[in-house]
C-alpha positions in Angstrom: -74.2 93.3 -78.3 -72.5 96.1 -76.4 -74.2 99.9 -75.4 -72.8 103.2 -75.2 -72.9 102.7 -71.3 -70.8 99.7 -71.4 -68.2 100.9 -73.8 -67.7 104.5 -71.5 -67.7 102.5 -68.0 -65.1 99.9 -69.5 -62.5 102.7 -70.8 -63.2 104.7 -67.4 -62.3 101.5 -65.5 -59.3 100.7 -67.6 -58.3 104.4 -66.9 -58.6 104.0 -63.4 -57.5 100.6 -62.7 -54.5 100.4 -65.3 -52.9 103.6 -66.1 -50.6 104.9 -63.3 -51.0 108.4 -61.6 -47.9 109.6 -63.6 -49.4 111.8 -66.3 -52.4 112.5 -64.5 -54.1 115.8 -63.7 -53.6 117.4 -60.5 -56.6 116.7 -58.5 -59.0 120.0 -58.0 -56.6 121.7 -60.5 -55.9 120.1 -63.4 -58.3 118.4 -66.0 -58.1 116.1 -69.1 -59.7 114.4 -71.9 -60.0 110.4 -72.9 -60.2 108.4 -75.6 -59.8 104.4 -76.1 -60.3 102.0 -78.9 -62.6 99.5 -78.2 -62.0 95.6 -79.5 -65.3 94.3 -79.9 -65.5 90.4 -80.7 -67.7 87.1 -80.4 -66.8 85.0 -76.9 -65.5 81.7 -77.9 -68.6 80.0 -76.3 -70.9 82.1 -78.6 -73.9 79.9 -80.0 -75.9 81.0 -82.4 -77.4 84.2 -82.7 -81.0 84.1 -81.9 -83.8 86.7 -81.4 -84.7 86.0 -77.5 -80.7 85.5 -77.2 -78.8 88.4 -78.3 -75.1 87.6 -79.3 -72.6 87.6 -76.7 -69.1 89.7 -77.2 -66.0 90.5 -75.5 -64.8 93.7 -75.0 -61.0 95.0 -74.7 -59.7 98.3 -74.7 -56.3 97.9 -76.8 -55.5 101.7 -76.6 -56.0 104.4 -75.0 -54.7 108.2 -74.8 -55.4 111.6 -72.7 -53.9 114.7 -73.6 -55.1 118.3 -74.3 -52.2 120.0 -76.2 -50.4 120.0 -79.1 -46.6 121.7 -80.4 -46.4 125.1 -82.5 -45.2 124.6 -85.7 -41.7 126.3 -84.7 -41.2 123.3 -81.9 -41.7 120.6 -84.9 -38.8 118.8 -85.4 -37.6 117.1 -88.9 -36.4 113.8 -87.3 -39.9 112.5 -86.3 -39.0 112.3 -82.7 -41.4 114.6 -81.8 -45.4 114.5 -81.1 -47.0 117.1 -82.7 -50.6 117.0 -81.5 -51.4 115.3 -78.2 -54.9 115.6 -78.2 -56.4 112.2 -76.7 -58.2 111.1 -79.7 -54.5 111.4 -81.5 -53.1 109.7 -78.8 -55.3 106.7 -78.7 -55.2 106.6 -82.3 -51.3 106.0 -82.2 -51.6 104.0 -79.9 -54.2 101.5 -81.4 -51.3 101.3 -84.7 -48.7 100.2 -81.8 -51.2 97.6 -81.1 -52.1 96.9 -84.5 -48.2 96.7 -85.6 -48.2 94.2 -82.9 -50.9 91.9 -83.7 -49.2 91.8 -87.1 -46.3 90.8 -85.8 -48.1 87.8 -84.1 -49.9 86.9 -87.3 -47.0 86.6 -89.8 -44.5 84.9 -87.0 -47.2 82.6 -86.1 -46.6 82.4 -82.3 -50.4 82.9 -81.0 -53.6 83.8 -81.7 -54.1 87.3 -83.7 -56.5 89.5 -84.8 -55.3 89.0 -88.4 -55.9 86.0 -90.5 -54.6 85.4 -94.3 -55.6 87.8 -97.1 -55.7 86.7 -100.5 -52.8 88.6 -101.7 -48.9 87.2 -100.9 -47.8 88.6 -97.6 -50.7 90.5 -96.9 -53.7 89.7 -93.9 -57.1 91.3 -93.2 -59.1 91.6 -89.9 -60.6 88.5 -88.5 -64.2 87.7 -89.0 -66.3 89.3 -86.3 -63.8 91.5 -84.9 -64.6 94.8 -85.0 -63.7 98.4 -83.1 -65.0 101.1 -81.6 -63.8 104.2 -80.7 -64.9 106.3 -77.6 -63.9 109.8 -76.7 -64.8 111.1 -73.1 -65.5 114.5 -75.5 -66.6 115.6 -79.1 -63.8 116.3 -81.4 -62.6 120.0 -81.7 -63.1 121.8 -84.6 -66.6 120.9 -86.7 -68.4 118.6 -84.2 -68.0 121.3 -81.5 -69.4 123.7 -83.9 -73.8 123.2 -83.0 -76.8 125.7 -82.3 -77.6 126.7 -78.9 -81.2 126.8 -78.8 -83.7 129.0 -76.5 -86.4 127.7 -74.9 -89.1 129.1 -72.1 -86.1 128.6 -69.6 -82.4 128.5 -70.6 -80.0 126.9 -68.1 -77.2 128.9 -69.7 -77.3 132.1 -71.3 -76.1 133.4 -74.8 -72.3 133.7 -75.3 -71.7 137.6 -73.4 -70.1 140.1 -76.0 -66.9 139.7 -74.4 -66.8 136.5 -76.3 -68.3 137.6 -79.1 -65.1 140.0 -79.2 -62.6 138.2 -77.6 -62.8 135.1 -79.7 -61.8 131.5 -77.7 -59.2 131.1 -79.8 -57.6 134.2 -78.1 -58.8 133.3 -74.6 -57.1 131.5 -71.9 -58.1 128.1 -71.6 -58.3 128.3 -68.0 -61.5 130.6 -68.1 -63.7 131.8 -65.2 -66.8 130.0 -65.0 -70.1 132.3 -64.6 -71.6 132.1 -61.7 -75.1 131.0 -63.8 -72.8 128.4 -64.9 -72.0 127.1 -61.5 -75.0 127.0 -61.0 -76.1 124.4 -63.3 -73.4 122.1 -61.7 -74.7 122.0 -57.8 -76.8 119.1 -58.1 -79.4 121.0 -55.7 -79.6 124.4 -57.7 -83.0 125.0 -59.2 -81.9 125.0 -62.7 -80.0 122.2 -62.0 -82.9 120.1 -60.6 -85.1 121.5 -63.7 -83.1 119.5 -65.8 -83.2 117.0 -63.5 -86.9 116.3 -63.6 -86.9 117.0 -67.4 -88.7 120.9 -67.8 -87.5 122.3 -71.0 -84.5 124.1 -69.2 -81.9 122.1 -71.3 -79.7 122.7 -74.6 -79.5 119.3 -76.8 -76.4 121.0 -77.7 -72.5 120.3 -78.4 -69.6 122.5 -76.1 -67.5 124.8 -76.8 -63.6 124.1 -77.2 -61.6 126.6 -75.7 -57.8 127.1 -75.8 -55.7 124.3 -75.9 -59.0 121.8 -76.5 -62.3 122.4 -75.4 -63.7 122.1 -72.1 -67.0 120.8 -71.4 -70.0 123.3 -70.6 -71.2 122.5 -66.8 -74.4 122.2 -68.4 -75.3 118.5 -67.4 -77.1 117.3 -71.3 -79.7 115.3 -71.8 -78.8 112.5 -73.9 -82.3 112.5 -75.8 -82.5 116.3 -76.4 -83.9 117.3 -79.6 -81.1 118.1 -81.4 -80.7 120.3 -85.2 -78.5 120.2 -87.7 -76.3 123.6 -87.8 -76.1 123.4 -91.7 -80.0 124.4 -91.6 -79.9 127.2 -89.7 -80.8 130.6 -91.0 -78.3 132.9 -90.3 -80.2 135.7 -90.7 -82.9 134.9 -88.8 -81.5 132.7 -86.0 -84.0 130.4 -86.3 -84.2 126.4 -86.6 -86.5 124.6 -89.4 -88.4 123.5 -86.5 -89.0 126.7 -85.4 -86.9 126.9 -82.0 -84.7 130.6 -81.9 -80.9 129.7 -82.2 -79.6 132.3 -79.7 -75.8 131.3 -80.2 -73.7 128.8 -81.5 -71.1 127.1 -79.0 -67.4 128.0 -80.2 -64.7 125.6 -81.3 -61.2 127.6 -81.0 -59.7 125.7 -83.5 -59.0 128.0 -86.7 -59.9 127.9 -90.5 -57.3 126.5 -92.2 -55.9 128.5 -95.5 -58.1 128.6 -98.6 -60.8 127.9 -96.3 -63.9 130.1 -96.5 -63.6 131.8 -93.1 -65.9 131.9 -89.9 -68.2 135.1 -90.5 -67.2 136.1 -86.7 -70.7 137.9 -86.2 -72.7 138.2 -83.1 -75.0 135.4 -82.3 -75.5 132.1 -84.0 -73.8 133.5 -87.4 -70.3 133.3 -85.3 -69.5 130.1 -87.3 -69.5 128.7 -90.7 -70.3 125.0 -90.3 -68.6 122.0 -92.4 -65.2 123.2 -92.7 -61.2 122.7 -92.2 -59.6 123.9 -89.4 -56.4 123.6 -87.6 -56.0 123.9 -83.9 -54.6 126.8 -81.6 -51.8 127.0 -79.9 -50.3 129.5 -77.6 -49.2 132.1 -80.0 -47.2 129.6 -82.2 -49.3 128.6 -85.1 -49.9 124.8 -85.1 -50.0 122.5 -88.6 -52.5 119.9 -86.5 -55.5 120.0 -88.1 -58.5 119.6 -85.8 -60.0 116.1 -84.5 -62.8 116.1 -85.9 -60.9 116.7 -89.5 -58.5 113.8 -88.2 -61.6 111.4 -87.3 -63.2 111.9 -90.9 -60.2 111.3 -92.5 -60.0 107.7 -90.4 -63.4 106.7 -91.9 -61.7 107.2 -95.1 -58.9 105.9 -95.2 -58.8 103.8 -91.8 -56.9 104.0 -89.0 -53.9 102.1 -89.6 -52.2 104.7 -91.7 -49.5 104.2 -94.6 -47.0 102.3 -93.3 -48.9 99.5 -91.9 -51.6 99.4 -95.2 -48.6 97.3 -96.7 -49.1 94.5 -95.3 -53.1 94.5 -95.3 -55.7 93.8 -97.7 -58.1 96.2 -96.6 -58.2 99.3 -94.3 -59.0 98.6 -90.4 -61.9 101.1 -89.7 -63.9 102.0 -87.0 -67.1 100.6 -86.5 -68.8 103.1 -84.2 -67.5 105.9 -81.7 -69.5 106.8 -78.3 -69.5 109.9 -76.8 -69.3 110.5 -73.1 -71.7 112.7 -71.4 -71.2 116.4 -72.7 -72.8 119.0 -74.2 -73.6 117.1 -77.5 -75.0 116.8 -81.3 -76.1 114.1 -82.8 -76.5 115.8 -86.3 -72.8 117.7 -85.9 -71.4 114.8 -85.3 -72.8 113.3 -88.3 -71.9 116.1 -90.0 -68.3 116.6 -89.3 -67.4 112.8 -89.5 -69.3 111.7 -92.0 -71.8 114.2 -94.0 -68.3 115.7 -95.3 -67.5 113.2 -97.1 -70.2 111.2 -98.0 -70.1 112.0 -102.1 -66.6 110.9 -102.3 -66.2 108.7 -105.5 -64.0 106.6 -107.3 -61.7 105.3 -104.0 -59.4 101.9 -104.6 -61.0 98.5 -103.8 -61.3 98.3 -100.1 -61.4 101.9 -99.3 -64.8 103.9 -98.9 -66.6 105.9 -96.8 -68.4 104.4 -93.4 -71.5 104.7 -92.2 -70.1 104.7 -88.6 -72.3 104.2 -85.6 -72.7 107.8 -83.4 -73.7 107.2 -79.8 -73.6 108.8 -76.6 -73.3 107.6 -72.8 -75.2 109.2 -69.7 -71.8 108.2 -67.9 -69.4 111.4 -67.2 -65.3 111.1 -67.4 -64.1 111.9 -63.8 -61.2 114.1 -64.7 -63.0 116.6 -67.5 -63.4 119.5 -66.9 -66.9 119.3 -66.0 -66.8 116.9 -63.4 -63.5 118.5 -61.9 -65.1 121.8 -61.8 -68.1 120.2 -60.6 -66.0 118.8 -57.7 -63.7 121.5 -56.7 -66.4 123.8 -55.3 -64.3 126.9 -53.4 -60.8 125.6 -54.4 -58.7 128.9 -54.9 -56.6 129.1 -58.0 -57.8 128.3 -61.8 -59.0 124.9 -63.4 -56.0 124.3 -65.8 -55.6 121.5 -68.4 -53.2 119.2 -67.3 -50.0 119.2 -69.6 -49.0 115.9 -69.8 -50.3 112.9 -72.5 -50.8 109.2 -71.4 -50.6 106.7 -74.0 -51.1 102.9 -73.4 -51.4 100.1 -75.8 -52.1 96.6 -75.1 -48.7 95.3 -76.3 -46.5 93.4 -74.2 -43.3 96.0 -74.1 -43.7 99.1 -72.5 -47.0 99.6 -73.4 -46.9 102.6 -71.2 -46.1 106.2 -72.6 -46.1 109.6 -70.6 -45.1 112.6 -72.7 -44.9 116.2 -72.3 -44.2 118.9 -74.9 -44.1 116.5 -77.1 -41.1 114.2 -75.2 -41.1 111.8 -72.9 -42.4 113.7 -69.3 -38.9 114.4 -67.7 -36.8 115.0 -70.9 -34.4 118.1 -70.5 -33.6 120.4 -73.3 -30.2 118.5 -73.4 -31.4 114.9 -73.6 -34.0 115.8 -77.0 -32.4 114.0 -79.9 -31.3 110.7 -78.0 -33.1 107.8 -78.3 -34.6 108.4 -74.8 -36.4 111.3 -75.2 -38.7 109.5 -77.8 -41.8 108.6 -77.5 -42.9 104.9 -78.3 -45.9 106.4 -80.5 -43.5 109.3 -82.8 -43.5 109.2 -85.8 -39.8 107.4 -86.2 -40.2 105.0 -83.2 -43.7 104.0 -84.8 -41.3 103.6 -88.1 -38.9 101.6 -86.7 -41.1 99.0 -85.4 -42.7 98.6 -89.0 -39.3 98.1 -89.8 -38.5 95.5 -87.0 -41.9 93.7 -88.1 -41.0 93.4 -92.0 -37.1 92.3 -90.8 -39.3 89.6 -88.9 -41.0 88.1 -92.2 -39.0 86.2 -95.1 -38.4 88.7 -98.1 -40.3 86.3 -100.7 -43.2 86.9 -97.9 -43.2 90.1 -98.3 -46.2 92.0 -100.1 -45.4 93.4 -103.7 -45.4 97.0 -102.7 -42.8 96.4 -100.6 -40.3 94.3 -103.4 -40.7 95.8 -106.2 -38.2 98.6 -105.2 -35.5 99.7 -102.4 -37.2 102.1 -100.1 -35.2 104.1 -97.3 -37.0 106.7 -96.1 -40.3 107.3 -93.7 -41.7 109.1 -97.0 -40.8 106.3 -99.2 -42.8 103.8 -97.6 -45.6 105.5 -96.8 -45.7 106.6 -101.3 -44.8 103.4 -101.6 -48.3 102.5 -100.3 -50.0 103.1 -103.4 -53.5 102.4 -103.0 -53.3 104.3 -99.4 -51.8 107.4 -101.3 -54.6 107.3 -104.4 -57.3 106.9 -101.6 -55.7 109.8 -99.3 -55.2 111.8 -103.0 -59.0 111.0 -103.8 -60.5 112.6 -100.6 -58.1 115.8 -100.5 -59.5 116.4 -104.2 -63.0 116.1 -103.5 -63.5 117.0 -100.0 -60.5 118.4 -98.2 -58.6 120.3 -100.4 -57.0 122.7 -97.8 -55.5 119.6 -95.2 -52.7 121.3 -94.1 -49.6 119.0 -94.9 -46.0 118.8 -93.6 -43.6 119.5 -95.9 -41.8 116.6 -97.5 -38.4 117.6 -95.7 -40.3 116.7 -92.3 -40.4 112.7 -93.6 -37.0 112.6 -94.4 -36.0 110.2 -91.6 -34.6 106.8 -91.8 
């Protein structure tokens, strides 16, 4: 139906072809990251399935987001107009609900063709037959599924994390860090190392990278897709090794903190750097953040779905993800596993309709232009530093500005005086992403509406979103038995009308 390849080249293409160079990174000085939701569904000529004729589908990326930063918790603001964390995956995320508000929209007004179709319940609808979604990320999340072994073999491309980082921890580096040279090495195409892992000598990690300030940047090392990979869990601490017998020399570093009433990373030397499996909350630049890392945020989607509170009153199930894909990076198939899925895999007693996915975990050979890698890769002698570029894209495939450049949190160009009109809000905050839920129920005949939303008068952002009840005992189900520490905002942040 569709391959890892396919899905990366199509969200590279609509990257390229129909997002505008506004919010872009700085060519040779600037790099980003990319994620996209993927609508996967059968063509309207489709015949039947058959085993010498594989089904055919149509692809269509419906969202899409870059963006490397996210706001300290002093620069939140309790109106919503704000974006807190602008990490791409987040973006895209938002995004996709823009698109998914939409499509609503077009389902209970009856103009055109949706991706919704009639649930059973009165003013509620549930994803068409055969329509599915699928996530890509140009990156792994930060946080767990950047957390994996680095394993030695008779030649390592890379060496060991130096002492310097062992004592300087990432999370207190710059995230515009000087690449060693044995680094740059592995990115000239005609190095030796470089051509080693070319022609497939065991001078290669099957390993995730490490995120670094900000969000993590992609080791130059070039991966190989089908490198034997081991779950971190296993390892020994102690002894460093892997069950199957391969010394872990290191561990590659996430700098995305343990979140209170979290165990704590050990912070030894070596592969024990790390404790695997839990909570954190990403860095900022010396202003705590309350944005709990993406991999956290991408577990919690295969929970409780992506569409969120708001928009779970008008559907009969969750919308989940199907699968994600990978681009090419340093990568772990058992991490990711781990961090999306193996967290939360005993969680019992969710409502009907809720439950945890077995998603689909793939990767693609094909490399995001603009990450750091490739940029890196590119810029050869280029004098200054490799910085992440500071502005987030966000595009929906909506008919009304389905554009969205932000910086900071605002709308790229928004001056100090301009915050707090209705300008300097971006179409995916919190409150604009409230107020079109509000257009959309305005738009459908009270005695249409959906129970949760008739049996009381609700006025707030918070009220809606409790007033989603079996969203709220799902979401309260998985904070008791798997992630007890999510950092929360405080009510008085959801206040907003």
């Amino acid at each position: 139906m569709w391959t890892a390849d396919e899905i990366a080249q199509l969200c590279y293409e609509h990257y390229r072809i129909r997002l505008p160079k506004q919010g872009k990174p700085e060519p040779n000085r600037e790099w980003t990251l990319l994620a996209a939701v993927v609508k996967i569904q059968p063509s309207p000529d489709q015949d039947c399935d058959t085993p010498d004729k594989p089904a055919q589908v149509t692809k269509e990326v419906v969202s899409m987001g870059t963006g490397t930063k996210c706001i300290g918790q002093s620069k939140m603001r309790k109106s919503g107009d704000v974006l807190n964390d602008s990490h791409a995956e987040v973006i895209a995320r938002r995004s996709f609900q823009r698109y998914l508000c939409h499509q609503l929209q077009l389902a209970a007004t009856l103009k055109e063709d949706s991706i919704f179709v009639p649930g059973t319940q009165r003013g509620q609808w549930k994803l068409r037959p055969g329509v599915f979604f699928v996530f890509f990320s140009s990156h792994t999340p930060c946080g767990d599924a950047s957390i994996i072994p680095m394993l030695g073999f008779e030649e390592q491309p890379c060496y060991p994390a130096s002492r310097d980082w062992v004592t300087n921890s990432p999370v207190e580096a710059s995230g515009n860090l000087e690449i060693p040279e044995n680094k740059r090495n592995c990115e000239d195409p005609d190095s030796p190392i470089a051509k080693k892992i070319r022609l497939g000598t065991p001078a290669r990690l099957g390993t995730n990278g490490a995120a670094l300030r900000d969000r993590q940047g992609s080791n130059p090392v070039p991966p190989d897709v089908s490198s034997p990979t081991v779950p971190t869990e296993e390892l020994a601490p102690v002894t460093g090794t892997a069950p199957c017998g391969v010394k872990v020399v290191d561990v590659y570093r996430t700098g995305a903190k343990c979140v209170p009433g979290e165990a704590g990373d050990p912070r030894k030397p070596g592969a024990a750097y790390h404790q695997v499996g839990l909570l954190r909350v990403k860095p900022g630049r010396g202003d705590r953040t309350c944005s709990m890392s993406c991999s956290d945020k991408v577990a919690r989607w295969n929970v409780l779905g992506c569409q969120g509170a708001l928009l779970m009153h008008f559907l009969e199930e969750p919308v989940y993800l199907s699968a994600v894909v990978i681009g090419k990076c340093p990568y772990s198939q058992e991490a990711m596993h781990r961090a999306l899925i193996g967290r939360c895999q005993n969680i019992s007693a969710l409502p009907k309709g809720f439950g945890v996915k077995e998603l689909k975990i793939q990767q693609s050979r094909l490399l995001f232009e603009q990450s750091r890698c490739a940029v890196q890769a590119k810029r050869a002698d280029c004098p200054g530093r490799l910085v992440p570029c500071g502005a987030a894209i966000s595009w929906s495939a909506v008919p009304e500005q389905p554009l969205d450049v932000t910086a900071n949190g605002f709308p790229q160009g928004t001056t100090r005086k301009g915050i707090g009109s209705l300008q300097a809000r971006s179409r995916i905050s919190k409150v604009e992403l409230f107020r079109s839920f509000q257009k959309l129920r305005s738009s459908i005949a009270e005695d249409k509406w959906p129970d949760s939303l008739r049996v009381q008068k609700l006025h707030t952002y918070q009220e809606y979103k409790k007033a989603a009840s079996a969203y709220q005992e799902a979401w309260s189900t998985l904070r008791k038995q798997a992630f007890g520490s999510w950092i929360r905002n405080p009510p008085d942040y959801h206040q907003f009308e």
